[in-house]
N, C-alpha and C positions, 0 to 999 in steps of 0.2 A: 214847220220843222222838216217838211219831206219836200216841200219848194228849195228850202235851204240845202242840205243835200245833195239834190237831182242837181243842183247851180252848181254846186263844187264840184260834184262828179262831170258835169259839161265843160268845165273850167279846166279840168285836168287834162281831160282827152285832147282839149283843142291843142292843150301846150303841148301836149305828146305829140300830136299831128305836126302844127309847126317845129318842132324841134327836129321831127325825122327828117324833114324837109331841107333844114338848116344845116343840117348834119348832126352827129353823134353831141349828145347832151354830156354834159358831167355825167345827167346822173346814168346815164348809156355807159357809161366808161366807171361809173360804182356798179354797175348791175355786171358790166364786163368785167371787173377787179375778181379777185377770188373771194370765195364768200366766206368767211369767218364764221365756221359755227359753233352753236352756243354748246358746251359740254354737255356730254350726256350726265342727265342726275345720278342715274345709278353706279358711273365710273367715279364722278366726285365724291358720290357719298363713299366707296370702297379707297380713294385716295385718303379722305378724310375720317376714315376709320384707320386706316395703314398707317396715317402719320399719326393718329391718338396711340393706338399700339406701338409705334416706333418711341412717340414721347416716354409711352406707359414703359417701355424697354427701356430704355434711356434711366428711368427714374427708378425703374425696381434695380436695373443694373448700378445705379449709383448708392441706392439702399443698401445693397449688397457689398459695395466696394466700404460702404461706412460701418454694414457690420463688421465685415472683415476688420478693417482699421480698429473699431470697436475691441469686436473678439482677440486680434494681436495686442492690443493696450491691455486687455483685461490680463493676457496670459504672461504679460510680461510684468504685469500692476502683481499677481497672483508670482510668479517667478520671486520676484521683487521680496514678493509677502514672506515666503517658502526661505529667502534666504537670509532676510530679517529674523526669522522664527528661528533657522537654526544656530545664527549668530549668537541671538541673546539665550538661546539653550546654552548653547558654546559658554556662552560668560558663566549663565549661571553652572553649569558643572563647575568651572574654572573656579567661580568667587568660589561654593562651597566645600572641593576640593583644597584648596588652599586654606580655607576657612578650619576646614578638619584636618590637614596633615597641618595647622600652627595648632589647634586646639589639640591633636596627638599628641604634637611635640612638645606643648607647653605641660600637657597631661604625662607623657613619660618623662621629664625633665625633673617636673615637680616629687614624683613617684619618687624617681633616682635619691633628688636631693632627699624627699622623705625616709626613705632606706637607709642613707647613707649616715643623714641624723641619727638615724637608731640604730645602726649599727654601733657608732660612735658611743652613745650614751650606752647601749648596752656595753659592749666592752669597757668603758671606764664604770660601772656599775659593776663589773666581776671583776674587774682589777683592785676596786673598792675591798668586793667582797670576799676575793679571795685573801689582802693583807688583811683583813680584820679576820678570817678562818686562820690565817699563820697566827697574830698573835693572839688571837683567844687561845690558839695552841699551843703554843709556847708561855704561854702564861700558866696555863693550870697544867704542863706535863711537871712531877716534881724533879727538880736538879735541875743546875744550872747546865750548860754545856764543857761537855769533859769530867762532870758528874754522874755519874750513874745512877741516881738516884731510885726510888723505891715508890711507887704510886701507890701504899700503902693498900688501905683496902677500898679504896677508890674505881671504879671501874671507870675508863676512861674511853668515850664514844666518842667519833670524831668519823662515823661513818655520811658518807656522801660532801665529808669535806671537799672544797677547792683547797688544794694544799701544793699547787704546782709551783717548781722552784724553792719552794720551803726550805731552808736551813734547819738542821733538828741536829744537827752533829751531838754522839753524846749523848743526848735525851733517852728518858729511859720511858717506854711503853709497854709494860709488862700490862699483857691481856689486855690491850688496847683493841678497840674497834676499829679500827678503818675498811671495813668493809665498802663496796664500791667508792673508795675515796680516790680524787684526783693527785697522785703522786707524782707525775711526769717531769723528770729531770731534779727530784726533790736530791737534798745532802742528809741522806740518814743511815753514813756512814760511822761507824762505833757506837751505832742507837741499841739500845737494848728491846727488842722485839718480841722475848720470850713469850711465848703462848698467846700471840695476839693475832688476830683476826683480819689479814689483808683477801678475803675472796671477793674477788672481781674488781679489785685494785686496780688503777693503770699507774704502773711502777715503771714504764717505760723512761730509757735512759738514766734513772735515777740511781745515786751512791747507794751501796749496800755493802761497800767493801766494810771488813772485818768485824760486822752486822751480828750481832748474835739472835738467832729467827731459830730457835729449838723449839720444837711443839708448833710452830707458826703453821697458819693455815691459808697458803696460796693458792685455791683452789680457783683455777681460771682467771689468774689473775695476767694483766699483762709486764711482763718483765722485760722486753724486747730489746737488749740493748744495754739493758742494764750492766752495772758492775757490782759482781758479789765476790769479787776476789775472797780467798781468804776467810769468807762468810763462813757460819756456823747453820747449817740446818740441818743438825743431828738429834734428832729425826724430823721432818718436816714434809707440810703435805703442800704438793703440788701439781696432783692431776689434772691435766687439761689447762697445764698453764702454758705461756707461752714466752721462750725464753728462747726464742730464733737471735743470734747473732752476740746474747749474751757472756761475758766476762765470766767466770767464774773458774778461774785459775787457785787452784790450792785452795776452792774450799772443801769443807767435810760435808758428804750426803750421805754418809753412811745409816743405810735405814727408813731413807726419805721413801716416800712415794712419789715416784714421775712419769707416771703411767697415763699413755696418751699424750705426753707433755715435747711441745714443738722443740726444740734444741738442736734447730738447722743450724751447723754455721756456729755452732758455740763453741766457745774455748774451754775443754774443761784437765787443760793440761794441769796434770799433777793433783787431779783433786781425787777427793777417798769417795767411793761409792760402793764400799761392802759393804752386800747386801737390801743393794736400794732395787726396789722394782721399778722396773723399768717397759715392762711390757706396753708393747704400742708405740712406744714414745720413738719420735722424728728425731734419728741423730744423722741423716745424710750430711757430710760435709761437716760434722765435728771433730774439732780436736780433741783427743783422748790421749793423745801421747802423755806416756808414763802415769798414766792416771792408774788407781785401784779399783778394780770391779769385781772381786772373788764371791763369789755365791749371790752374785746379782741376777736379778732377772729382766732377759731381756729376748723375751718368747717374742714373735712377731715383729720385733722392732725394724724400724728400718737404719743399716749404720753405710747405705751406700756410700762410697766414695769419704770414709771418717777417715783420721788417721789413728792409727792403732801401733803407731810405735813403740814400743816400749810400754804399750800396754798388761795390765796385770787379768790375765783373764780366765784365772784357774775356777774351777768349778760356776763357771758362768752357764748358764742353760741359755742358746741359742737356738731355740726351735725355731722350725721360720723365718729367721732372721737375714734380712734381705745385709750380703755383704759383697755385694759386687762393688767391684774397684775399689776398695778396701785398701791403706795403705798399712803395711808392717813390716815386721824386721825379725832379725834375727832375736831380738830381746825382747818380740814379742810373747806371749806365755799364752799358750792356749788352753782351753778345756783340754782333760784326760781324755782320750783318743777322738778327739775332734781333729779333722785334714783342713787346715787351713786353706784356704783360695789360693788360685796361682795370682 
């Protein structure tokens, strides 16, 4: 093995002898080339960490770019979500909104119509009720109409009657009840009403003309409008009634009680009222022309703005009695040294 060797190494030399000889060898002219060297480890190993770091840059930078992508889908997935949610909130207010104002409206419709049912039934139920209240009434008052007739010894109740519109002309209710009875617009004109019982009546607009109401008892009753021309209510209570705007031209009061009693506005031309009390009672704005009131009383009364023409007003006691704008005349007649109003 070292014969073999020492041969090859002899062998080299001599070629190197002869070649210097010959002149420059190839390999004279690779040893003269520049020499390629082999990289240093430690700069490879830092290249080859730089570029795994570069990769690892590269990849977490791409991680990054896909979360991103990611997180922008999610927010726009989530946006998306947010406006889906307030959508179908939207409907539903909207469905149950609409839901409730038809289920209102079908609930106040139905109401309405149900009201209006019973409105209906009720009032044809007291239209019922009140003709069968007229002729139950008319059947058991005795006499016919234009008869006077005599309720014997019958006492005849017909309080809280519906009697509105009633025809009774003529009929004769002597001591009759009609206490709180509904008379509104009734014809109980030429009725005989002697000593009968109308308190807290509504007698509004209702005939009373040439009515004979002696002893009768109208205590708070309403007469508003009524017509008692001519009527009889010698002597008759009517405290506290109210007979604002009422007729009663030429009837007799002579004696009545009308203390406290409304009589705004009423007609009471030419009617007798010696002796009726009168104290309290509201006549602003009545007529009294030529009417009689000698020894009436009419303390406190109010008679602003009446007319008092031809008024009879001798021994009248006006204490208190409010008489501003008061109208009269020369033929009106005053209390004994009372100074009449300018």
């Amino acid at each position: 093995m070292a014969v073999s060797s020492l041969w090859l190494w002899r062998r080299w030399a001599g070629t190197r002898e002869r070649g210097a000889e010959a002149g420059p060898t190839s390999d004279d002219a690779r040893s003269r080339a520049p020499v390629r060297r082999s990289p240093d480890p430690g700069v490879a190993a830092d290249a080859a960490a730089a570029s795994d770091a570069a990769a690892a840059a590269r990849a977490a930078a791409a991680e990054a770019a896909a979360a991103s992508d990611f997180a922008a889908t999610a927010r726009a997935a989530a946006s998306e979500a947010r406006r889906r949610e307030r959508r179908l909130r939207w409907l539903r207010r909207a469905v149950v909104s609409n839901a409730g104002t038809s289920l209102l409206t079908g609930a106040v419709l139905a109401a309405a119509v149900f009201v209006a049912t019973w409105r209906l039934e009720q009032n044809l139920m007291d239209e019922a009720s009140r003709r069968d209240d007229i002729r139950f009434v008319r059947e058991l008052a005795s006499g016919e109409p234009g008869e006077a007739g005599s309720g014997g010894d019958r006492v005849l109740s017909f309080s809280g009657f519906d009697l509105r519109e009633g025809t009774f002309r003529g009929f004769s209710f002597v001591g009759a009840d009609f206490s709180r009875s509904r008379l509104e617009r009734a014809d109980l004109s030429d009725a005989d009403l002697r000593d009968a019982d109308l308190s807290d009546a509504d007698l509004s607009g209702a005939n009373l003309s040439d009515a004979d109401l002696a002893d009768a008892r109208l205590i708070d009753a309403d007469l508003s409008h009524a017509n008692l021309a001519d009527a009889d209510l010698d002597p008759a209570w009517l405290d506290g009634a109210d007979l604002h705007g009422a007729s009663l031209t030429g009837a007799d009061l002579q004696g009545a009680n009308l203390s406290s009693t409304d009589l705004r506005g009423a007609d009471l031309t030419d009617a007798s009222l010696q002796g009726t009390y009168l104290r309290r009672a509201r006549l602003d704005g009545a007529v009294l022309a030529r009417a009689v009131l000698t020894d009436a009383d009419l303390r406190d009364a109010d008679l602003s703005g009446a007319d008092l023409r031809g008024t009879d007003l001798t021994d009248v006691d006006l204490g208190n009695a409010d008489l501003t704008g008061v109208q009269h005349d020369d033929d009106t007649i005053w209390p004994t040294g009372f100074v009449p109003p300018d």
